[in-house]
C-alpha positions in Angstrom: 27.7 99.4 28.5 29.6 97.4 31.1 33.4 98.9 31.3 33.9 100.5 34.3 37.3 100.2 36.3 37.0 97.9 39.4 39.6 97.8 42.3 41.5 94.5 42.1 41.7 92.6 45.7 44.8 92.0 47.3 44.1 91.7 50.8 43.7 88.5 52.3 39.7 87.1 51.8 38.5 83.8 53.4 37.8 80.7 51.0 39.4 82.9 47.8 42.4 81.1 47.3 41.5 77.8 48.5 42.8 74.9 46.4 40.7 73.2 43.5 41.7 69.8 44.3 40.1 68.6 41.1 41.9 70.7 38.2 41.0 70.5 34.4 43.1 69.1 31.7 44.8 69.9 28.2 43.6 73.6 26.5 40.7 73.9 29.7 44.2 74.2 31.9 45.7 76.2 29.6 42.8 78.7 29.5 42.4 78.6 33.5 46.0 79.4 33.8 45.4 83.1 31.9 41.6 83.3 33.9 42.6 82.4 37.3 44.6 85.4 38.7 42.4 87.6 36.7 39.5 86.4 38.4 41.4 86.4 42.0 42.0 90.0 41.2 38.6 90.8 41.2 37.3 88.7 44.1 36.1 85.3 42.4 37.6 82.0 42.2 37.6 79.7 39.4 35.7 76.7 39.2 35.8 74.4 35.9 37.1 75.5 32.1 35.0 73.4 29.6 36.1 73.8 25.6 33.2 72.6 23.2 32.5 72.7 19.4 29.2 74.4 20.0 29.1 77.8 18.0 32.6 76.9 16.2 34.4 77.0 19.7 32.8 77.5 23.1 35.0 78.2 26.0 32.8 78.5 28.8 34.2 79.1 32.2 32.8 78.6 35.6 33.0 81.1 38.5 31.6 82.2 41.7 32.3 83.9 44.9 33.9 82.8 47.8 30.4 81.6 49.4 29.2 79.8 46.4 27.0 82.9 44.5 26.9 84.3 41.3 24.8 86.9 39.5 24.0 88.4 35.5 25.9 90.9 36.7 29.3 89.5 38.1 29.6 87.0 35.0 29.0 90.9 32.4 31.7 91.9 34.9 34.1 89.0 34.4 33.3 89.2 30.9 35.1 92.4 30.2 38.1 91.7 32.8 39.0 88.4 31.0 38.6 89.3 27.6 41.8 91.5 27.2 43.5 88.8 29.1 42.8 86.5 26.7 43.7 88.7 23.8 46.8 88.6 24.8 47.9 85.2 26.1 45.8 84.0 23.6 45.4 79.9 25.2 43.2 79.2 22.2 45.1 78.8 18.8 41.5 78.9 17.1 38.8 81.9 17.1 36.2 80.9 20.0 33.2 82.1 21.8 33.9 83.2 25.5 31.3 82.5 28.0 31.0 83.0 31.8 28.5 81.3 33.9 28.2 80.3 37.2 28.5 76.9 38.4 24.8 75.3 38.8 22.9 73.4 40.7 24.0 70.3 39.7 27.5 72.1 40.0 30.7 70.7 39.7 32.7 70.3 42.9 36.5 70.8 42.8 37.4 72.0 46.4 37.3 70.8 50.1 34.3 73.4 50.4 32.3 72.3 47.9 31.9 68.8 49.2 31.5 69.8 52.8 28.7 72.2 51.2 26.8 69.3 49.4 26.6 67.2 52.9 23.6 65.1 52.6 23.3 65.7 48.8 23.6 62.9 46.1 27.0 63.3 44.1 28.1 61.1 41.2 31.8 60.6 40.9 34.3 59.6 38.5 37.9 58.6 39.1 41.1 59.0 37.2 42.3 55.5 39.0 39.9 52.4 39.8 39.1 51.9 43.6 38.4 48.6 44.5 38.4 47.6 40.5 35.6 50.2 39.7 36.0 54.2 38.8 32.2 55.3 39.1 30.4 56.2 42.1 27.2 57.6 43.1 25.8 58.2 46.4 25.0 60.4 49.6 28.3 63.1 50.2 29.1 62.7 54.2 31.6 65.1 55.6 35.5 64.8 53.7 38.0 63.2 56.1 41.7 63.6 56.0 43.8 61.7 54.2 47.1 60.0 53.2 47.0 62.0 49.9 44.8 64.7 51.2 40.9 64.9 52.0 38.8 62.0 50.6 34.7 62.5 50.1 32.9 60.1 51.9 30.0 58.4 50.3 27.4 56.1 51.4 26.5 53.9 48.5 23.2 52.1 48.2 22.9 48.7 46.6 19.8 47.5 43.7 19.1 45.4 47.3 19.2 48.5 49.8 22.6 47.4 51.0 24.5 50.2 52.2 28.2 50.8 52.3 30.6 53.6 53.0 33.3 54.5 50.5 36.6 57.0 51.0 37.4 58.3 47.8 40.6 60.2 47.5 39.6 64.0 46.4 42.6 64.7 44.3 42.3 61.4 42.8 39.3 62.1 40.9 38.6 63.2 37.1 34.7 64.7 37.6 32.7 64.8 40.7 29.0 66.8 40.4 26.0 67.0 42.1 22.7 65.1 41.3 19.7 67.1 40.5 17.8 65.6 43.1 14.1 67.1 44.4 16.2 67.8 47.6 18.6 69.4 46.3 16.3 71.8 44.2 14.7 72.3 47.3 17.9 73.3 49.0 18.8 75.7 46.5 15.1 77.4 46.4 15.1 77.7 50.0 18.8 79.2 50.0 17.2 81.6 46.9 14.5 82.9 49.3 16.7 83.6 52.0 19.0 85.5 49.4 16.2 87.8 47.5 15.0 88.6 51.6 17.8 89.8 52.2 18.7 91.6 48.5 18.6 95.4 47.8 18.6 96.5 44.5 18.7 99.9 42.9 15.4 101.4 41.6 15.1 99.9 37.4 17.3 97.2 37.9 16.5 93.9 36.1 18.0 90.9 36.0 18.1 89.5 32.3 19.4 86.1 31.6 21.8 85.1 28.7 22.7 88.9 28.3 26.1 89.9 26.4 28.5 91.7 27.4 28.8 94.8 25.3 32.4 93.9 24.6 34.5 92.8 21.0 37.7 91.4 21.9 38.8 88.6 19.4 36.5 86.0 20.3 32.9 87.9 21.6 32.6 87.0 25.1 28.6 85.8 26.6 27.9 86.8 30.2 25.7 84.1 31.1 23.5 83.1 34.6 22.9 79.4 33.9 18.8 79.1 34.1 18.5 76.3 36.6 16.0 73.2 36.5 14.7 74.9 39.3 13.4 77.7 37.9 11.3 75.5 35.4 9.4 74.4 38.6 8.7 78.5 39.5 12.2 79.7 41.1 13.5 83.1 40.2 16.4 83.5 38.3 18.5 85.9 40.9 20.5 86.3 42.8 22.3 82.7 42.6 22.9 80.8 45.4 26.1 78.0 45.6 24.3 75.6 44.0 21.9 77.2 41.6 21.7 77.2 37.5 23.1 75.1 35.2 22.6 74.3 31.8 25.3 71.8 31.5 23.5 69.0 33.7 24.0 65.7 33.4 
C-alpha cells in the first residue's frame, strides 16, 4: 500500500522551478495548473498534460526530477499526492483515468534544459507561427542561444540533397518539440542506464514492476506508470530511468 506522508520541499533546489517555455493548452492547462505545485511540493517538476479518449478519459501526466529521472516508484508516489488534489479542484468535468509516467526517450522538451540536454540529438519541431513560410522542423539540436523573445533551439537541417543549413527557432514560439528515437539516442539513454543501475542501491526484495497501480480510489483510479522504452525491446532494463528513457507515446 503506497500512502505514506512525505515532507513537502520548500527550500530552494536547482533546475525545480525552471520555466517550461512550451506550456500545454485548453483542459491539459487546466489540469497542470492543480498538478504543478503539488508536484513542486514533493520535489518533481511537471513536464506535458495530455487528455485522450483512451479508457473513456485518460489524463496522463508527465513528470521527472530535476535531472531528468523517474522511477515505478516516484510516479506510485505522485499517484497518491495528486489524486486528492484532483478530487478537489476537480479540472475535469467528466470521470477520467489518472496516469503518471515519466517523460521517455523520445521525450517531450519544454524547457531551456531539456534542449541543452538533447545536444547532438535529432528533434522534430512544430511551431505555433510559420518561420520562413513553413511550421515543421526536423534536425540535429545545437546549443539554445539567446534571444529577442527568449532562448531559440538551434537546428541544423539537412536537405533530400545533403545541403545543410542552420535554423533559430524561437523556444516559446513553438506548439510540440520531441526527440527522435534515433539508434544514438537509444544508445545515449542505455549507456546513461548503466551508469545509473552502477551506481543504484536498493533494499533487499525490491522489484521494479512496470505498469503497476497505485493502491489508491479517488474519483477517477489513478495508474502509476514507468513508460517501457523502445529501448528495452533491444535488451535494456526497465529501471531506474534516466532523462531520456521510456515512452509509450512515441511518434
Amino acid at each position: 500500500m503506497v500512502g505514506a506522508p512525505h515532507r513537502t520541499l520548500t527550500e530552494p533546489v536547482e533546475g525545480l522551478d525552471e520555466a517550461r517555455l512550451i506550456e500545454d493548452a485548453g483542459a491539459s492547462q487546466r489540469v497542470g495548473r492543480v498538478a504543478a505545485p503539488v508536484l513542486r511540493d514533493l520535489g518533481y517538476r511537471l513536464v506535458r498534460v495530455k487528455i485522450s479518449s483512451a479508457a473513456g478519459a485518460t489524463v496522463q501526466i508527465m513528470a521527472e526530477r530535476p535531472d531528468g529521472t523517474m522511477s515505478i516508484d516516484d510516479c506510485e508516489r505522485l499517484s497518491v499526492a495528486l489524486s486528492p488534489a484532483f478530487d478537489v479542484e476537480e479540472p475535469m468535468p467528466q470521470a477520467y483515468r489518472l496516469e503518471i509516467s515519466s517523460p521517455g526517450i523520445d521525450r517531450p522538451l519544454v524547457r531551456e534544459s531539456d534542449f541543452l540536454r538533447a545536444v547532438g540529438h535529432e528533434a522534430r519541431v512544430e511551431m505555433a507561427v510559420a518561420i520562413n513560410g513553413r511550421k515543421r522542423f526536423r534536425g540535429r539540436l545545437e546549443a539554445p542561444a539567446p534571444g529577442p523573445d527568449g532562448p531559440a533551439a538551434r537546428m541544423l537541417l539537412v536537405a533530400d540533397d545533403k545541403t545543410e543549413t542552420h535554423v533559430e527557432l524561437p523556444i516559446r514560439a513553438m506548439s510540440e518539440a520531441r526527440l527522435v528515437l534515433t539508434d544514438d539516442l537509444i544508445r545515449a539513454a542505455l549507456r546513461r542506464e548503466k551508469a545509473a543501475l552502477k551506481g543504484a542501491t536498493r533494499p533487499p526484495g525490491h522489484r521494479a514492476r512496470a505498469g503497476h497501480e497505485a493502491n489508491v480510489e479517488p474519483k477517477a483510479r489513478p495508474k502509476a506508470k514507468l513508460n517501457e522504452s523502445k529501448a528495452a525491446a533491444r535488451g535494456a532494463a526497465s529501471k531506474p530511468l534516466g532523462p531520456y528513457e521510456g515512452d509509450d507515446d512515441g511518434r
